[in-house]
C-alpha positions as CSV (number, residue, x, y, z in Angstrom):
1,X,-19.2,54.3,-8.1
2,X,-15.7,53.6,-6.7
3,X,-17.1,53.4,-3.3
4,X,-20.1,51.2,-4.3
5,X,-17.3,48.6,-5.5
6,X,-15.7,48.4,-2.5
7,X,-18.7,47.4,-0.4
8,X,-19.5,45.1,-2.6
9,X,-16.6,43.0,-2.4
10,X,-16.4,43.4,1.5
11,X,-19.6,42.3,1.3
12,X,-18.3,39.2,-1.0
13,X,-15.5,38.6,1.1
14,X,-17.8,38.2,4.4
15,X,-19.9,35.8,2.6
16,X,-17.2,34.0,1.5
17,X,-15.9,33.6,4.8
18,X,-19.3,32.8,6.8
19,X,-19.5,29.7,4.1
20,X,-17.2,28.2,6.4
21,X,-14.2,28.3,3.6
22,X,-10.9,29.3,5.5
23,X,-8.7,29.5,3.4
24,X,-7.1,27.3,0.0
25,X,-6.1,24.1,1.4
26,X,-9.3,23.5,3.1
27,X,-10.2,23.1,-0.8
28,X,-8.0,21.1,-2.1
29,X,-8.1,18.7,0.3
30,X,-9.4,15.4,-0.3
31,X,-12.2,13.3,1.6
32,X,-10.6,10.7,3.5
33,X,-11.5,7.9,5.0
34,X,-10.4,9.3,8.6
35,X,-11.5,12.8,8.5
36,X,-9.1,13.7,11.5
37,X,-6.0,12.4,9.4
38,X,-2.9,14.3,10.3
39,X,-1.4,16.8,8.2
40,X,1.1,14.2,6.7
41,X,-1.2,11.7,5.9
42,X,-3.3,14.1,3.5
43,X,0.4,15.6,2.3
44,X,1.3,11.4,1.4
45,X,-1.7,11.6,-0.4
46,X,-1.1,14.5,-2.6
47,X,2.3,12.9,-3.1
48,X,0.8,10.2,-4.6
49,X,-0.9,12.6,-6.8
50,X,1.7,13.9,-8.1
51,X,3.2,10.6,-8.7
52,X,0.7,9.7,-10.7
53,X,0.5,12.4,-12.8
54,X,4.3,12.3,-13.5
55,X,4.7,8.5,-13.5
56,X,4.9,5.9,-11.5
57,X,6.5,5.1,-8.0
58,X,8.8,1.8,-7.8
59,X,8.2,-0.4,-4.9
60,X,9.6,-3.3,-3.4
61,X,8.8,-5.9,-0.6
62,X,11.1,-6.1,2.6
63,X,13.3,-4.0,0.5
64,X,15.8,-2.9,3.2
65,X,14.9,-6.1,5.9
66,X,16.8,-8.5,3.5
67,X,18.1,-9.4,0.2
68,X,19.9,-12.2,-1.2
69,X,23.1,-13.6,0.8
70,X,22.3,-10.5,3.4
71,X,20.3,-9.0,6.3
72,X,19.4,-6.4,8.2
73,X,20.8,-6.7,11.3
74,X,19.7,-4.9,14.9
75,X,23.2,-3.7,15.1
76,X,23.8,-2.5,12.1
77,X,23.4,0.8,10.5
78,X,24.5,0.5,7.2
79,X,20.7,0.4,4.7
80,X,20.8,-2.4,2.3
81,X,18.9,-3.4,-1.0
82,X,19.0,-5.1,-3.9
83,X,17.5,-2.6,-5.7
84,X,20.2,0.4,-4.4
85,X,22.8,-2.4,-5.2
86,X,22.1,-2.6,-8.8
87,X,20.8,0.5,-9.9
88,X,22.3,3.0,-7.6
89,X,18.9,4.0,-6.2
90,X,16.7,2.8,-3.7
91,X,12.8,2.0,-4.1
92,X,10.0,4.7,-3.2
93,X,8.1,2.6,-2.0
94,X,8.7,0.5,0.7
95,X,6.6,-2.5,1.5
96,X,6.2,-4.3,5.0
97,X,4.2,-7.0,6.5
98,X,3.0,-7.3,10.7
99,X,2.3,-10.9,10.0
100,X,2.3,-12.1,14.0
101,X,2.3,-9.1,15.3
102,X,-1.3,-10.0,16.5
103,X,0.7,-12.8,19.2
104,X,2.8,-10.1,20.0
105,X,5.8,-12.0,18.7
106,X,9.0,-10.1,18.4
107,X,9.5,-11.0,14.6
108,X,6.8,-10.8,11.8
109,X,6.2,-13.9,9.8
110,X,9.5,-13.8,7.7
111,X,11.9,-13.4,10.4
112,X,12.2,-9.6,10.4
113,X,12.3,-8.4,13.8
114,X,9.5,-5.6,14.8
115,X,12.0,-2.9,16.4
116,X,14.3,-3.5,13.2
117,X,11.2,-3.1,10.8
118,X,10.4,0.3,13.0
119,X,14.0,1.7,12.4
120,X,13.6,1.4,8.9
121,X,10.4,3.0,8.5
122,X,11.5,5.9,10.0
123,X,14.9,5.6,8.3
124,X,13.3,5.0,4.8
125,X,10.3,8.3,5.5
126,X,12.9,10.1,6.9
127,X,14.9,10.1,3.4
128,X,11.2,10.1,1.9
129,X,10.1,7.2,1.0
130,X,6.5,5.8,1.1
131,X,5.5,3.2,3.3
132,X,3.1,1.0,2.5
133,X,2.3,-2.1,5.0
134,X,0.2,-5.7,4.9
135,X,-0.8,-8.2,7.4
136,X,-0.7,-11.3,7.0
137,X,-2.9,-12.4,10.1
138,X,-2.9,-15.9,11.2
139,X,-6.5,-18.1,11.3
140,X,-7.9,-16.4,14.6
141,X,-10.1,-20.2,15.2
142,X,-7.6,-22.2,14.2
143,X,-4.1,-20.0,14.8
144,X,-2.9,-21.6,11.4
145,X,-1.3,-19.2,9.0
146,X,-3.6,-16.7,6.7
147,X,-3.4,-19.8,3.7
148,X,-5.3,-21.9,6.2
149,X,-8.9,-21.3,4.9
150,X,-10.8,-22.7,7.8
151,X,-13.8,-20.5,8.2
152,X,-12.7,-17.7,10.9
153,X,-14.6,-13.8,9.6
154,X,-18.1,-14.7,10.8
155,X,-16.5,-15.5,14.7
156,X,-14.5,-12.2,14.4
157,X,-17.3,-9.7,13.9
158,X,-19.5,-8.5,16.1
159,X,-21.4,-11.2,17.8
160,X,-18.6,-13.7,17.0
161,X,-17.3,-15.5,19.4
162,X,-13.2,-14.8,18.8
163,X,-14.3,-11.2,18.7
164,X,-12.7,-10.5,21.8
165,X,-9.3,-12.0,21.1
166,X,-9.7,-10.2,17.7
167,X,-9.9,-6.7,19.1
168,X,-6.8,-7.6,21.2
169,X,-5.4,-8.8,17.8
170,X,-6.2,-4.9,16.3
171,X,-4.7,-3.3,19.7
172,X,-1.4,-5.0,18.9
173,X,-1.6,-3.5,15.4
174,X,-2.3,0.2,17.1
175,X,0.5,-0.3,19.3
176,X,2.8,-1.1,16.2
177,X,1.6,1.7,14.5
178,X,2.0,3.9,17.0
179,X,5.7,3.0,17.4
180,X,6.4,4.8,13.9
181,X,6.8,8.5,14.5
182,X,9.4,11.0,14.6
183,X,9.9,13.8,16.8
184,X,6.4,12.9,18.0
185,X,4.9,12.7,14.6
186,X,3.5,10.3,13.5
187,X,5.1,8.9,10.1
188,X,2.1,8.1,7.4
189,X,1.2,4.7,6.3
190,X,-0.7,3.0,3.8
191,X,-2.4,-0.2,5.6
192,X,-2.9,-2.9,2.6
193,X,-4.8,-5.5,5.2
194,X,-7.1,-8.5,3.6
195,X,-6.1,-8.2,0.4
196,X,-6.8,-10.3,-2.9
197,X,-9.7,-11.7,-1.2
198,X,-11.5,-12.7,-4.3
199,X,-9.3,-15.8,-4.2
200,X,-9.8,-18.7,-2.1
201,X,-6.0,-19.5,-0.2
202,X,-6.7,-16.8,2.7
203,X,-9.1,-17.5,5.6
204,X,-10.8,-14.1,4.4
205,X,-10.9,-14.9,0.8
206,X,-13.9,-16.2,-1.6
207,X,-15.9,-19.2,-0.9
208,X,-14.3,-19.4,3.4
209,X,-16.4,-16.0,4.0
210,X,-19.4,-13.6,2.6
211,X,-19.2,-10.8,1.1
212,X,-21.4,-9.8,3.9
213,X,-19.2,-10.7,6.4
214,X,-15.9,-9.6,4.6
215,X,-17.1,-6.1,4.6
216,X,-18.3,-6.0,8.2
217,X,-14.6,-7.2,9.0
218,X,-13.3,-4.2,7.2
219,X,-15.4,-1.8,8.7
220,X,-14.8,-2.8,11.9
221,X,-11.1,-3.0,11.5
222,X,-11.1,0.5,10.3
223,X,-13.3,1.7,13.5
224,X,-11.5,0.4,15.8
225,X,-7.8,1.8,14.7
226,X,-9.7,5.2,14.0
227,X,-12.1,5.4,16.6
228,X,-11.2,2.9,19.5
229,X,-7.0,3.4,19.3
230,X,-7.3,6.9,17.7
231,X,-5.2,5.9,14.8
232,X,-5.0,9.3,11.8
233,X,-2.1,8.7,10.1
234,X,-3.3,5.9,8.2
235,X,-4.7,5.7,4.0
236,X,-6.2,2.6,3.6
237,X,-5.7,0.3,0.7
238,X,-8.4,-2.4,-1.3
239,X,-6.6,-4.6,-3.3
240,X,-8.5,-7.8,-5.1
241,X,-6.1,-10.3,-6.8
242,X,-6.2,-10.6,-11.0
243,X,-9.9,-10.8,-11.7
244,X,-11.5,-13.9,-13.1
245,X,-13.9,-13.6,-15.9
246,X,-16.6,-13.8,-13.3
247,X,-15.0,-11.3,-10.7
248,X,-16.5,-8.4,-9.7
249,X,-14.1,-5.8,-8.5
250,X,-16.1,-4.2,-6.0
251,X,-18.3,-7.4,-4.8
252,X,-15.9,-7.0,-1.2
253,X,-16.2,-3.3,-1.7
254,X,-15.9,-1.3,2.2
255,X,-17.5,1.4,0.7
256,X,-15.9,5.1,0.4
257,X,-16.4,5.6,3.4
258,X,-13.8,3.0,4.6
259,X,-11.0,2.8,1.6
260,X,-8.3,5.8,0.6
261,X,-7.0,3.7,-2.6
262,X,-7.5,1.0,-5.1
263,X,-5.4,-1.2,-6.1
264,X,-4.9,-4.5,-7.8
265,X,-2.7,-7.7,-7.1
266,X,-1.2,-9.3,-10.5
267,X,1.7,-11.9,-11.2
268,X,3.2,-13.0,-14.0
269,X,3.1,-17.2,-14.0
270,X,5.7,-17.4,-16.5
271,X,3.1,-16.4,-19.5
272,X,3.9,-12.9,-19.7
273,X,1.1,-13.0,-23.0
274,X,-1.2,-13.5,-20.4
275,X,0.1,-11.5,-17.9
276,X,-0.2,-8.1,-20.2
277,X,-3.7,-8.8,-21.0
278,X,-4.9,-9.2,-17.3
279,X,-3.2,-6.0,-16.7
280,X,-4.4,-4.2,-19.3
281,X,-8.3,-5.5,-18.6
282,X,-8.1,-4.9,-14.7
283,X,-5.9,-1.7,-14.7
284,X,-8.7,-0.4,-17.1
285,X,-11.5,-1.4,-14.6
286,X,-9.6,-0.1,-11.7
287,X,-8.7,3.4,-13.4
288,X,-12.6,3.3,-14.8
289,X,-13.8,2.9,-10.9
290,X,-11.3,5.2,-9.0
291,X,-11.7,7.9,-11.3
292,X,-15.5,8.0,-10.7
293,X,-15.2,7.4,-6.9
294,X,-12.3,10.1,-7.0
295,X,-9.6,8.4,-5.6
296,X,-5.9,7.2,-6.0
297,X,-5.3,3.6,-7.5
298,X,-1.8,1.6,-7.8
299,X,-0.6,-1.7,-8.8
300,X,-0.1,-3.0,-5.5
301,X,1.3,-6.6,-5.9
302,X,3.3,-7.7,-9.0
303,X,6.3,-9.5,-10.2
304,X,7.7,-12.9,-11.9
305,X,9.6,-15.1,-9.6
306,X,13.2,-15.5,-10.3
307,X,12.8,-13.0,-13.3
308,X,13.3,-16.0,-16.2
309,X,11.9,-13.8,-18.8
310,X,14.3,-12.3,-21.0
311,X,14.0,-8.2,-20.5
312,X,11.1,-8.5,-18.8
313,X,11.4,-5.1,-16.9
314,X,11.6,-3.2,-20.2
315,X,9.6,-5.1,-22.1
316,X,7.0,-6.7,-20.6
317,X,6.5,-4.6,-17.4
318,X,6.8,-1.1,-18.2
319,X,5.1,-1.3,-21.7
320,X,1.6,-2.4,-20.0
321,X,2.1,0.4,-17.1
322,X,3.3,3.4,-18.8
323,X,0.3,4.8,-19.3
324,X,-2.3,3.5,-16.9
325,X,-2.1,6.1,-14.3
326,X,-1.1,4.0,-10.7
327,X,0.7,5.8,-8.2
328,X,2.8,3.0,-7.9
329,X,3.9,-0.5,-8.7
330,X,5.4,-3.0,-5.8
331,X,7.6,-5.9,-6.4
332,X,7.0,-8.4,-4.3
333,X,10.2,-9.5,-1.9
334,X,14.1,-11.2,-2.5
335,X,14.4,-14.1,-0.2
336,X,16.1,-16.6,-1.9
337,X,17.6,-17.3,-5.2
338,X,14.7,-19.6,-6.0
339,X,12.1,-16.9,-4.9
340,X,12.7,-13.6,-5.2
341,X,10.8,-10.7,-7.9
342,X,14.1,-8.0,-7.6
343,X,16.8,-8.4,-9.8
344,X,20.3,-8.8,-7.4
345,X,24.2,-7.6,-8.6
346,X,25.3,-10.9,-11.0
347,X,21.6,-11.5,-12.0
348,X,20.3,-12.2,-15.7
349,X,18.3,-9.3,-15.2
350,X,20.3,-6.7,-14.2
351,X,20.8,-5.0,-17.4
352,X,17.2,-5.2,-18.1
353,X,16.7,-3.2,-15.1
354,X,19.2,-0.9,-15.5
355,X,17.6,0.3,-18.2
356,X,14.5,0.0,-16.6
357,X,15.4,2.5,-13.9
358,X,16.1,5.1,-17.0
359,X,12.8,4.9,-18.5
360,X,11.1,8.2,-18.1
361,X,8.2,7.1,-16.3
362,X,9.8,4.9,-13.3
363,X,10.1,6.9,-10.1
364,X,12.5,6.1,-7.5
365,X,13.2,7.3,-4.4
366,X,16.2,10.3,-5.2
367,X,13.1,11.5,-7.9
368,X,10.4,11.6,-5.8
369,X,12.9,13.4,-3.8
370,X,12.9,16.2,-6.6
371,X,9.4,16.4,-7.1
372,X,9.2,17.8,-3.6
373,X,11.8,20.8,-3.9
């Protein structure tokens, strides 16, 4: 009988094996949109797992490329933020933008230099931190800024006539990309391009472009930094603005096929009433879709400018978040003391934020560190 037990789990074990199932973390891994994604890419992505299932990572805009009264410089190798100056820790997330990198400038649309923003990608992955990157393209018909809503998708697409100089526009943003690697690696990014195109300011938003046609762009995008520049270290991100009674979330929709993570753009106009309720009525729809597509969400774009609410971090903020399940939040950027979403050493929101940062469910980047070891 012995014997006859044996055989039979040989026999189990061969089948097993001829099913094509190596071994456990062909399992566990998840379907992405680039099926060739390097090793780091899908280990970002169960990061962000993780995350989500202990918290919430904090993120903030331009975090290290300036803050108020300073900036980065090229020569300089002391890392700065506002965030590290008031609370001691810096952000997990770190947001960037390649605005004009598509004219090959030397300096994105606010000022920060391409080979500076490089350096601190790799500084901020290198202490593990999570990158997370927009773009801000200009009008490719009329080479306005992306709030200049001239009619630009359908000449971009195939057949278009600007679809040349738009795939020369995409080989710029390879080329970037490919810049951010260590030791011949390349470091993991999560692109965020297009985003809260249910509104009407961008060229690619609502009412300047179809839906139609606003897919197609996506797509494309997506083929030709996977297929055409051989791009895999790359999650890409959806992100609609705040959603108007009439919005539907997934009317711009890619497909799975073409999008790693959902997300959601909110801000807080100084009616922080308001503010909790679209959060609570998107984040719901947002949780309700990635659960049943199976993938990550996060709160991609948020914030108050200049912070006039009083304990707004603690109060308003975290109480709407705690329990919605986003991998992370991101503040959007400190540029000036009339527009900036960070609270800054001397601010009226410091304290808030202190205590913000000891909240059980905020993540920054020293306790992302732990959940690693």
């Amino acid at each position: 009988m012995k014997n006859i037990y044996i055989l039979f789990f040989v026999f189990a074990f061969s089948l097993f094996q001829s099913c094509g199932i190596k071994n456990e973390s062909d399992i566990k891994r998840p379907k992405l949109v680039d099926k060739n994604a390097t090793n780091n890419t899908f280990k970002l992505h169960h990061e962000l797992e993780i995350i989500a299932k202990k918290g919430f990572a904090i993120g903030h805009q331009d975090a290290t490329s300036y803050g108020i009264n300073w900036k980065h410089e090229d020569n300089s190798s002391l890392i700065k933020s506002d965030v590290h100056e008031v609370v001691g820790k810096f952000p997990a997330v770190y947001g960037f933008d390649i605005g004009k990198i598509e004219h090959a400038q030397e300096k994105n649309l606010d000022g920060v230099s391409f080979n500076i923003m490089t350096n601190l990608i790799i500084d901020a992955y290198k202490k593990g931190g999570i990158i997370t990157i927009s773009w801000h393209v200009d009008n490719p018909v009329s080479l306005g800024n992306s709030w200049d809503s001239k009619p630009a998708v359908s000449e971009i697409i195939k057949g278009g006539k600007n679809r040349e100089k738009y795939e020369l526009w995409v080989q710029r943003v390879a080329d970037f990309l490919n810049t951010l690697q260590i030791n011949d690696e390349k470091i993991p990014v999560i692109f965020r391009p297009f985003h809260e195109m249910n509104g009407s300011w961008f060229w690619w938003g609502e009412g300047n472009c179809t839906a139609s046609d606003y897919i197609k762009l996506w797509q494309q995008t997506v083929q030709l930094l996977k297929d055409k520049h051989n791009l895999h270290h790359i999650l890409y991100a959806y992100s609609p603005n705040k959603l108007n009674p009439t919005d539907e979330y997934l009317k711009h929709y890619p497909g799975d096929e073409y999008v790693d993570i959902l997300g959601i753009d909110i801000y807080d106009f100084n009616n922080s009433e308001e503010y909790s309720k679209a959060i609570i009525h998107d984040l719901k729809i947002v949780k309700k879709i990635a659960n049943e597509k199976k993938k990550l969400f996060a709160f991609t774009e948020t914030g108050i400018e200049k912070i006039p609410t009083h304990n707004w971090f603690t109060e308003v903020l975290y109480p709407n978040i705690e329990n919605s399940g986003i991998s992370w939040v991101l503040l959007w950027r400190n540029h000036t003391t009339s527009h900036h979403y960070m609270p800054f050493k001397g601010h009226t929101s410091e304290n808030d934020f202190i205590e913000f940062e000891k909240l059980p469910k905020t993540l920054f980047l020293k306790d992302i560190q732990k959940l690693k070891n």
